[in-house]
C-alpha positions in Angstrom: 107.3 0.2 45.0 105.0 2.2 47.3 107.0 4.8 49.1 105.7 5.2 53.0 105.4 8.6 54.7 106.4 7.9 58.1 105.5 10.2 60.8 108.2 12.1 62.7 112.1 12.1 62.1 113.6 8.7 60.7 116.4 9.9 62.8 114.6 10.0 66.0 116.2 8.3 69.1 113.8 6.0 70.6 115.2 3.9 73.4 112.9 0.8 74.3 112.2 -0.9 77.4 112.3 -4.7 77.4 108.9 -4.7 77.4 108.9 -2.7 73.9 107.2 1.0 75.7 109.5 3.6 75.0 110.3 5.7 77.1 112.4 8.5 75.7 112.1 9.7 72.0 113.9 12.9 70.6 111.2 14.5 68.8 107.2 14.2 69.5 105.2 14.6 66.3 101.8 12.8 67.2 99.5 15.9 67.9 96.2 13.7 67.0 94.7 10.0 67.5 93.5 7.4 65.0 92.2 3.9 66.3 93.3 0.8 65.4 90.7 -1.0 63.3 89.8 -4.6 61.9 88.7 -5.6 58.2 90.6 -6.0 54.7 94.1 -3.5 53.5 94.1 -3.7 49.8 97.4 -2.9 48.0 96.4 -1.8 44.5 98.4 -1.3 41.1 97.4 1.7 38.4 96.9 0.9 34.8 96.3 2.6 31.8 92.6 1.4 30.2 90.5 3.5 27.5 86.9 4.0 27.5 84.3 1.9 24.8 81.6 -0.1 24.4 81.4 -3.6 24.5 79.9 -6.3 21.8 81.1 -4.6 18.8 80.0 -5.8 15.3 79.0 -4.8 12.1 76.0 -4.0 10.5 75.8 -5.2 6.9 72.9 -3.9 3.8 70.4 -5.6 3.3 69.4 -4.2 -0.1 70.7 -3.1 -3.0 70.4 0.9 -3.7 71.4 4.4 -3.3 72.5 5.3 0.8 69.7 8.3 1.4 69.8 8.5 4.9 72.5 7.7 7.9 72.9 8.0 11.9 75.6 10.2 13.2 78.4 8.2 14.9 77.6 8.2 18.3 73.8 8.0 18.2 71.6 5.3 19.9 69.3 3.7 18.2 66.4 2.2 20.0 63.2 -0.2 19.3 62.1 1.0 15.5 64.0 3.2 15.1 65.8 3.7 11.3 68.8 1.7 11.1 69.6 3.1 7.8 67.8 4.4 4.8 68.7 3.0 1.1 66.5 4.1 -1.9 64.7 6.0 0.9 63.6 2.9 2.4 64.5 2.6 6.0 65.6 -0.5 7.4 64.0 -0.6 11.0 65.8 -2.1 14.0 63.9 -4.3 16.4 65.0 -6.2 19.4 65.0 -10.3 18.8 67.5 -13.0 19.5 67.2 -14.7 15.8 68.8 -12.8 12.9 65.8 -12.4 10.2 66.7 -15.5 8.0 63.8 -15.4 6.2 60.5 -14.1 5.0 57.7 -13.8 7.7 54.5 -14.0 6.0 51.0 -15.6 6.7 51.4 -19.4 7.8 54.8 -19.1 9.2 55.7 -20.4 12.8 58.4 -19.8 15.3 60.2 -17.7 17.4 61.2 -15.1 14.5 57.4 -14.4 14.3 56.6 -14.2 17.9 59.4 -11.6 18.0 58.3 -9.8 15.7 54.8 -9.4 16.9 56.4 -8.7 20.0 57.8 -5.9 18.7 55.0 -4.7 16.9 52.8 -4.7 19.9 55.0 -2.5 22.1 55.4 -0.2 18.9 51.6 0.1 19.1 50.2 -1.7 16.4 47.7 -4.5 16.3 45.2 -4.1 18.5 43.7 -7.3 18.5 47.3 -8.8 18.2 47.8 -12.0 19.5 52.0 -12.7 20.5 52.4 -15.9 19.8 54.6 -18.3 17.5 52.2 -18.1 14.2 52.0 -15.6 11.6 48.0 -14.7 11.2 45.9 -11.8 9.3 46.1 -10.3 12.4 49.7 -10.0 12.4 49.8 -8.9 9.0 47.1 -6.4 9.6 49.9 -4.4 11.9 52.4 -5.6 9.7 51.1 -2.9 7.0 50.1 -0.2 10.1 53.6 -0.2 10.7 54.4 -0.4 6.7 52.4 2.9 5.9 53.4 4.4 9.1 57.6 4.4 8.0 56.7 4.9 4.6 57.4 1.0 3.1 55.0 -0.8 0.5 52.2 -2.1 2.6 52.7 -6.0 1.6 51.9 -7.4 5.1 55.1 -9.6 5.2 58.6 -8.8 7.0 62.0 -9.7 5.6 65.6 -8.6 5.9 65.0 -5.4 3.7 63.0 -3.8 6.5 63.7 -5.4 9.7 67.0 -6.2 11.7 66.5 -8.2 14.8 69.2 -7.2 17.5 69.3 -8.0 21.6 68.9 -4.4 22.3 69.8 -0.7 21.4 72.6 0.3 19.5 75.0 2.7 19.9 76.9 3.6 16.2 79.8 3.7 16.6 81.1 3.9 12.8 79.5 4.7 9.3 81.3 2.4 6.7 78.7 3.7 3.9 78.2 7.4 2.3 75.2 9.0 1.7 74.8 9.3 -1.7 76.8 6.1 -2.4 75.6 3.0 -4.2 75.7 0.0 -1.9 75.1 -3.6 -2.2 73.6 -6.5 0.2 76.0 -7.9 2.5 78.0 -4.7 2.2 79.1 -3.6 5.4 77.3 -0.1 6.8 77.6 0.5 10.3 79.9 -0.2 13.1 77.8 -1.0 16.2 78.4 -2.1 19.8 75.8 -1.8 23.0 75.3 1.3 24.9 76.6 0.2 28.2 80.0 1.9 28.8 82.9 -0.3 29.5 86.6 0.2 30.3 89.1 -1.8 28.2 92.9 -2.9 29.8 95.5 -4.3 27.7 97.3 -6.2 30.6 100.7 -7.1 30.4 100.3 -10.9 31.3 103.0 -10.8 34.5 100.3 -8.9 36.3 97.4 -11.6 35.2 97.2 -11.9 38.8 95.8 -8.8 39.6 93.0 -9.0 37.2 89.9 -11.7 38.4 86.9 -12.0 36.7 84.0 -10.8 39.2 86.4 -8.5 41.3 85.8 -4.7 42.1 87.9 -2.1 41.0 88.6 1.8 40.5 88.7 3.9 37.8 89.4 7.0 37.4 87.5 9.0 34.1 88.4 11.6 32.1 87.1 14.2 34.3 89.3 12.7 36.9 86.0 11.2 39.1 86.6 8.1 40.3 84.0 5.2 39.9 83.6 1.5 40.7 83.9 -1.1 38.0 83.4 -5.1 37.8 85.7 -7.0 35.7 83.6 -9.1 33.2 86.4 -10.9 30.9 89.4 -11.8 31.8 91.8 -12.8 28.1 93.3 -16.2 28.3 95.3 -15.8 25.2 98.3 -13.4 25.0 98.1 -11.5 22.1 100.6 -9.6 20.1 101.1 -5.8 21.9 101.8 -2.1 20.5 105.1 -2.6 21.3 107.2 -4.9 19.5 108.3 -8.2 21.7 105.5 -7.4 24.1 102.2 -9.2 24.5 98.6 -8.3 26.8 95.3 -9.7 27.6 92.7 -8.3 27.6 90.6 -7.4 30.6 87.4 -5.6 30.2 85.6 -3.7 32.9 81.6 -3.0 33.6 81.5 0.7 35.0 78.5 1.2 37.7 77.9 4.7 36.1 76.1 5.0 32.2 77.6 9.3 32.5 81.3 8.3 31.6 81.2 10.9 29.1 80.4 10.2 25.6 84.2 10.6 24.2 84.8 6.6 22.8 89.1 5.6 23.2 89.1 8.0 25.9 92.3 7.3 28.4 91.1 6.2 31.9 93.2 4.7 35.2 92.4 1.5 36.6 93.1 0.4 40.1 93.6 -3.4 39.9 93.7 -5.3 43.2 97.8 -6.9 43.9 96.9 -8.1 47.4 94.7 -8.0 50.0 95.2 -8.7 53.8 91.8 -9.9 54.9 90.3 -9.1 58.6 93.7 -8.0 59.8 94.8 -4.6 62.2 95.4 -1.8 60.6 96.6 2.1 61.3 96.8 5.0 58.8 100.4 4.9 57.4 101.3 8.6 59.1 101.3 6.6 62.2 104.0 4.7 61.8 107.5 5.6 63.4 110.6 4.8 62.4 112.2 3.0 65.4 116.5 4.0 65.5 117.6 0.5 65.8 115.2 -0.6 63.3 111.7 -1.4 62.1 108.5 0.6 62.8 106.8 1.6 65.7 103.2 3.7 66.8 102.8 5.4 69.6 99.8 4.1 71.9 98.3 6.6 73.3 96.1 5.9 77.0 95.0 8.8 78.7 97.8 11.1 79.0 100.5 8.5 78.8 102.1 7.9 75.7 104.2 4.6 74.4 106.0 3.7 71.5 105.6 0.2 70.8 107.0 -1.7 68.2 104.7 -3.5 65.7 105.6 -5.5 62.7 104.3 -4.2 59.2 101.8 -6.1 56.9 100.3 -5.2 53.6 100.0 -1.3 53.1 96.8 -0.3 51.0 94.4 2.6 50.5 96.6 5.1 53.3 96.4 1.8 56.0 99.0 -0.5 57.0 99.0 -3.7 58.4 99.9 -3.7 62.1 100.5 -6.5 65.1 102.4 -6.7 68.1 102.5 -6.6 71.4 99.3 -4.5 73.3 97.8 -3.6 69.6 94.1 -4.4 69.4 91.3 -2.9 67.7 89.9 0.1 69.4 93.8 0.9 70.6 94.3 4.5 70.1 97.3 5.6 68.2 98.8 9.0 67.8 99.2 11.0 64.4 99.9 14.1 63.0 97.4 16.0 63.1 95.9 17.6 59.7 
């Protein structure tokens, strides 16, 4: 319940002429002006989110052998970069849409193979590289470039021992695999999600409301700065909470900032939107006046004459309130403490 600071004394005696002025009021606070202005008062409600990375999934072996080399949790992996190293052999990563099903060899066709020349090409290898959908000489001619270049067997053919096609970089965000330790393929070994940050809410479902995909909201980071996020997914399935007999959905949130700090679970506050009054009147809450028989009032200030008029109250939001009555228009000048 949002608790209003009304300026001067609840107690005040305000006597009002039929025509709503006042004309006698025990106790003058309003030592500064604020105008009346037009546009949205958004009432908002804080909620605990934590700080991840969206589109996790794991990264499986794909050879048999002894771990020799791993990324530190954390680290982003890029465009040919090592995934993973087993029997020294690194497994590269490289951005495609199509997992690597299959051997890519001379004669082959599709869009595994244009992907993969794709890559290659912006690596730097193959000159005379054509991208296309067909696996030539040409392509295997960079095929072993890149093969001596890692340190790999230059056979001129790709499979899923050396390559791993993925939408984009990866950020690690566990290592399920030891270095040192024996592993086998289809055993998992990394934990993996994108590098975009993202803000997670378990929301209790009563306030489902408050969450719309698309919408704008605060957050509030570790370091206590305050950014602007979009929600992206909205749950529509209420799953089991922390608590036992509760349930959430989940809400996740795209942040319009990369430098959220690098700590993964980190507890942030998100500023979910309850209501909004759209194109309505609106005053700074401290200009309200609590009117003896009831009700609020601001004092209009014209010149050097002063009034206290009654208004009716709206939606408060963001320090504003919601204001209409009688002589209240947009540009009217209010009076309020002064700061």
């Amino acid at each position: 319940m949002l608790v209003v600071a009304v300026a001067g004394a609840a107690t005040a005696a305000l006597t009002l002429q039929k025509d709503g002025a006042s004309t006698d009021h025990a106790e003058e606070t309003a030592t500064a002006t604020a105008p009346v202005t037009r546009g949205d008062v958004v009432e908002t409600e804080s909620v605990d989110g934590k700080l991840t990375y969206a589109g996790e999934q794991s990264i499986s072996a794909t050879a048999n052998g002894v771990v020799t080399w791993v990324p530190s949790e954390g680290t982003t992996i890029t465009r040919g970069k090592s995934l993973f190293k087993i029997d020294n052999k690194p497994v590269t990563l490289m951005y495609g849409s199509l997992p690597l099903y299959r051997t890519l060899k001379e004669g082959v066709k599709g869009a595994d193979v244009k992907a993969l020349e794709t890559n290659l090409k912006v690596l730097g290898y193959g000159d005379a590289l054509t991208v296309d959908k067909e696996f030539t000489s040409t392509t295997a001619d960079a095929v072993k470039e890149w093969q001596q270049d890692v340190g790999l067997k230059e056979t001129g053919t790709v499979d899923a021992s050396q390559v791993v096609f993925e939408s984009g970089p990866l950020r690690v965000s566990e290592v399920a695999v030891d270095k040192g330790g024996r592993v086998g393929v289809g055993a998992k070994a990394l934990t993996v999600t994108g590098t975009e940050p993202t803000v997670h809410v378990d929301l209790d479902p009563a306030k489902q409301n408050t969450a719309k995909k698309g919408a704008t909201v605060g957050v509030t980071l570790p370091d206590g700065k305050e950014v602007k996020g979009k929600i992206t997914l909205v749950g529509k399935v209420a799953k089991a909470g922390k608590e036992k007999g509760k349930s959430t959905i989940d809400v996740d949130i795209k942040l319009s900032t990369k430098k959220s700090g690098s700590i993964d679970q980190a507890p942030v506050t998100v500023k979910l939107e309850s209501e909004r009054a759209k194109d309505v009147l609106s005053v700074p809450i401290e200009a309200l006046l609590a009117l003896r028989e009831g009700g609020f009032g601001v004092e209009v200030v014209k010149g050097t004459r002063k009034d206290v008029v009654p208004v009716k109250t709206g939606t408060y939001g963001g320090g504003r309130v919601e204001i209409s009555g009688s002589g209240i228009s947009e540009g009217t000048k209010v009076g309020v403490p002064s700061s």
